[in-house]
Backbone as CSV, one residue per row, in Angstrom:
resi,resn,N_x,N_y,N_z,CA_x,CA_y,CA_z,C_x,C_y,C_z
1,UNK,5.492,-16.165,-17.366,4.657,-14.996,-17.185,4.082,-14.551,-18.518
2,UNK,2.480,-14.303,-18.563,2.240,-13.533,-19.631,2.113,-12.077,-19.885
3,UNK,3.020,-11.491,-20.580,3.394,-10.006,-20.403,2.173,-9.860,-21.402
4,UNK,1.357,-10.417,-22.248,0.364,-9.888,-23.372,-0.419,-8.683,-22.874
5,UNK,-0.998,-8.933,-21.487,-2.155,-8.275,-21.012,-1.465,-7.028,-19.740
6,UNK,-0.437,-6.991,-19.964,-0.147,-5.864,-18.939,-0.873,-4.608,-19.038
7,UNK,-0.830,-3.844,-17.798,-0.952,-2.560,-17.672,0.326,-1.867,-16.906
8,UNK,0.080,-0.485,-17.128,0.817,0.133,-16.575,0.872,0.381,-14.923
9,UNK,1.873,0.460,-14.557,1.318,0.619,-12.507,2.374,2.014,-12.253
10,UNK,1.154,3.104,-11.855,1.982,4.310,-11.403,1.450,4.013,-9.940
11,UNK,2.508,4.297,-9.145,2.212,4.532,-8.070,1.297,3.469,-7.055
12,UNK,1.875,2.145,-7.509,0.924,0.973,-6.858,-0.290,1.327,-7.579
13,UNK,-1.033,2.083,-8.660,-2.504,1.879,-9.100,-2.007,1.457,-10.909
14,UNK,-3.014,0.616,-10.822,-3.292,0.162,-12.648,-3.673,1.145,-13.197
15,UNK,-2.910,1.290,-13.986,-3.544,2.607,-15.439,-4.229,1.956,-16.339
16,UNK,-3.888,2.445,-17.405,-4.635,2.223,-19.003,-3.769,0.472,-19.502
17,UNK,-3.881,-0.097,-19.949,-3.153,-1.715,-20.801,-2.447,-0.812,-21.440
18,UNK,-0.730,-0.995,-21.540,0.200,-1.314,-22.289,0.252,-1.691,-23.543
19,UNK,0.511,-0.865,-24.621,0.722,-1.751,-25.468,1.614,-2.840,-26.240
20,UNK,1.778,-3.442,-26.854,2.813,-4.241,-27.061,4.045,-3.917,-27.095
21,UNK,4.494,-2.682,-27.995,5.676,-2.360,-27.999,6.081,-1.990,-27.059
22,UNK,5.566,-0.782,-25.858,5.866,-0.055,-24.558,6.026,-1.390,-23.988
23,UNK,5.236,-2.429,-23.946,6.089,-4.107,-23.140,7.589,-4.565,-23.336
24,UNK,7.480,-4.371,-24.791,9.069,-5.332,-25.302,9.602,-4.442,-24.918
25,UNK,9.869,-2.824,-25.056,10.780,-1.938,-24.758,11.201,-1.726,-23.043
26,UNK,10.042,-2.220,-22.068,10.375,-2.429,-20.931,10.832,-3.497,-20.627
27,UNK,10.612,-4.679,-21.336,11.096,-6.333,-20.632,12.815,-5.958,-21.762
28,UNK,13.040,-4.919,-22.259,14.781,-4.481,-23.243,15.011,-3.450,-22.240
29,UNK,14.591,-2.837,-21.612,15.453,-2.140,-20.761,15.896,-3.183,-19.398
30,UNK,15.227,-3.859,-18.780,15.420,-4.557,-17.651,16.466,-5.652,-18.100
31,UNK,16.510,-6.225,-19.430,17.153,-6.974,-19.688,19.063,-6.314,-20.139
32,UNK,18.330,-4.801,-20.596,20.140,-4.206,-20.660,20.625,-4.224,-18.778
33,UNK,19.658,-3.665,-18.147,20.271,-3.653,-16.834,21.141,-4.798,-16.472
34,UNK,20.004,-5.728,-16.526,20.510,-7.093,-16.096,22.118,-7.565,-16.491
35,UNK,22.182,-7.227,-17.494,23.790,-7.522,-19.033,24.479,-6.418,-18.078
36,UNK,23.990,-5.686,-17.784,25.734,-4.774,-17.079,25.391,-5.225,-15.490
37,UNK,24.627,-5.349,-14.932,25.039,-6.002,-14.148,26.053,-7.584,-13.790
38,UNK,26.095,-8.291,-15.191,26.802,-9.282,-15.457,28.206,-9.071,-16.029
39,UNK,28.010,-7.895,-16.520,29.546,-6.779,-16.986,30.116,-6.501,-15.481
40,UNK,29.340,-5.972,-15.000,30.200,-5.696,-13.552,31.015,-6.766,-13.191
41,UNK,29.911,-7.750,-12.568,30.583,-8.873,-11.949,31.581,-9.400,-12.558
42,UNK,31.928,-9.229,-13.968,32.557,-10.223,-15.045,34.313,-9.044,-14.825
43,UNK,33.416,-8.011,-15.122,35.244,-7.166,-14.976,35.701,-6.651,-13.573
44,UNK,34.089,-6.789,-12.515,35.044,-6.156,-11.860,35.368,-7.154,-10.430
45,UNK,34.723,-8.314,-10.619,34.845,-8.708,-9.404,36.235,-10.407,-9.879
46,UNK,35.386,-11.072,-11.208,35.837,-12.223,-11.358,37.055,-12.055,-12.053
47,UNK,37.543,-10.974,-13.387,39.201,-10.790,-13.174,40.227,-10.340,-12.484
48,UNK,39.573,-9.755,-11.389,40.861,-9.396,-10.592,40.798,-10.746,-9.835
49,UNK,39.872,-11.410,-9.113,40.083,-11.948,-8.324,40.987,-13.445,-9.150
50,UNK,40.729,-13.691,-10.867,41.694,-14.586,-11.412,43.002,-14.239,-11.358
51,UNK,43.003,-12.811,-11.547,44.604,-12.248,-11.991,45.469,-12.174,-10.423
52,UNK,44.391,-12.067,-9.197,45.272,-12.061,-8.336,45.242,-13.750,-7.980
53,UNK,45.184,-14.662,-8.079,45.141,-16.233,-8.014,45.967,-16.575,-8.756
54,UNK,46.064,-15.857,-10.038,47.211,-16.708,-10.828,48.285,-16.041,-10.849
55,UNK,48.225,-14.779,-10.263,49.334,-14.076,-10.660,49.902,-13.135,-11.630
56,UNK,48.825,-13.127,-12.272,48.780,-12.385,-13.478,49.462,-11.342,-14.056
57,UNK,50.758,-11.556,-14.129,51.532,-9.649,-14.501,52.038,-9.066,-13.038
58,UNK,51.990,-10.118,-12.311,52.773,-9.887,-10.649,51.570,-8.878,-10.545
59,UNK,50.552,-9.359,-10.685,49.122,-8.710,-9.688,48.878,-8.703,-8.369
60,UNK,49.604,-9.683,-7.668,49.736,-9.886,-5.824,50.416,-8.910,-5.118
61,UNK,51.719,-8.513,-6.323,52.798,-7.641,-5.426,52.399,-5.992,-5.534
62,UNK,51.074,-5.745,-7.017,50.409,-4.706,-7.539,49.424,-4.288,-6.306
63,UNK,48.500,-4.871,-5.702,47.266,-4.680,-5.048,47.295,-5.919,-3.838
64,UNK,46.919,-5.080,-2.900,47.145,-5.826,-1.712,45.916,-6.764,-1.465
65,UNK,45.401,-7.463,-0.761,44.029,-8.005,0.103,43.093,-6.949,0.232
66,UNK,43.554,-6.120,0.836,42.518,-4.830,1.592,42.270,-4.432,-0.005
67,UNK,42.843,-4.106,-0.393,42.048,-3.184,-1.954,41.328,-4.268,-2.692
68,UNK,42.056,-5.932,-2.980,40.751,-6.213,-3.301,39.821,-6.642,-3.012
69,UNK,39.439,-6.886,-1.537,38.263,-6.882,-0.634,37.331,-5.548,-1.054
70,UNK,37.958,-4.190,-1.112,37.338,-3.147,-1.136,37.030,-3.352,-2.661
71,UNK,37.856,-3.238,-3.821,36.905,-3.126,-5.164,36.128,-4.526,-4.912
72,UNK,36.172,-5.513,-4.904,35.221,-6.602,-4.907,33.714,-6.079,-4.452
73,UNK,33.848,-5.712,-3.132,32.756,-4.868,-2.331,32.206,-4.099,-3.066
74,UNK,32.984,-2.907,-4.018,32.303,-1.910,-4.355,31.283,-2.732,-5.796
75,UNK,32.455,-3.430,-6.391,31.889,-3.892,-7.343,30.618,-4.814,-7.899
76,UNK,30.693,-5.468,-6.178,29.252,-5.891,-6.279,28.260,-5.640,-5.633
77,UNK,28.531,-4.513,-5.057,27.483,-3.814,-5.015,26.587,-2.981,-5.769
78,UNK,27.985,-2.927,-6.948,27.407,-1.884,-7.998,26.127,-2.716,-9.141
79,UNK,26.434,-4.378,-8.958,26.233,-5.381,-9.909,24.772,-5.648,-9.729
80,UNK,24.777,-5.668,-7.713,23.699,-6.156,-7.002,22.586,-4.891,-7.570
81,UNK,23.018,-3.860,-7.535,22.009,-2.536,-7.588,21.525,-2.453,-9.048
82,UNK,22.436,-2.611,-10.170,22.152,-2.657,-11.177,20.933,-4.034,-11.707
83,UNK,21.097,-5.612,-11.316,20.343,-6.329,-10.751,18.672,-6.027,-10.095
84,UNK,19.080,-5.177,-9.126,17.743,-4.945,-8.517,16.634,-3.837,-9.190
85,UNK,17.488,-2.764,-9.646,17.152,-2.385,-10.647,16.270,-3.001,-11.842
86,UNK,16.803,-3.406,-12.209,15.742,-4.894,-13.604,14.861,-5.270,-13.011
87,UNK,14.545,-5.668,-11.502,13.739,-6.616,-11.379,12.764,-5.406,-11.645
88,UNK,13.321,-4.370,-10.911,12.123,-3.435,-10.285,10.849,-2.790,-11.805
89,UNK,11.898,-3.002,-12.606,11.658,-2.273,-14.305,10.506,-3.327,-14.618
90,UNK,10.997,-4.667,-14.234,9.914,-5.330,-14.559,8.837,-5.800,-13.891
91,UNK,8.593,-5.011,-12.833,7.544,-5.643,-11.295,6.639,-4.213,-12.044
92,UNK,7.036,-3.274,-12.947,5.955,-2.309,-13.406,5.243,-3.160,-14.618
93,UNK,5.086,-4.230,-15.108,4.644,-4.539,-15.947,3.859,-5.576,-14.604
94,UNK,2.387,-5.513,-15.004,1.633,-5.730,-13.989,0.687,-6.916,-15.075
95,UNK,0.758,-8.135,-14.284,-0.121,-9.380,-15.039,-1.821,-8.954,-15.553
């Protein structure tokens, strides 16, 4: 994609061209989203689900199935939203 020539989009209409920096600072915010959305998934979905597989510190006898079905759930949902988020940050930078 060439972000050079963007404009701004309020409200589904093209505004005024973007300038360079207001670009990089939007394609750095979508990209922090993106990084905690990979934080999520990373702490909240993929170590519990190691620590309860391996056992981790008697993590099986700590937290049952049902709880970590439920944080898994919450957690990626939180990952997915944070995710969708970014895209959306960057669907305002208009070709």
């Amino acid at each position: 994609m060439n972000f050079e020539s963007a404009t701004l989009v309020v409200d589904g209409k093209a505004g005024d061209p973007m300038k360079p920096s207001m670009i990089e600072q939007t394609k750095l915010l979508a990209n922090a989203l993106d990084r905690a959305s990979t934080a999520c998934f990373t702490v909240g979905i993929a170590t519990p689900v190691a620590g309860f597989l391996y056992n981790v510190g008697n993590f099986r006898a700590l937290s049952g199935p049902f709880e970590m079905i439920g944080g898994v759930l919450v957690w990626i949902l939180g990952a997915g939203g944070l995710h969708l988020a970014a895209r959306r940050v960057l669907k305002g930078l208009d070709q």
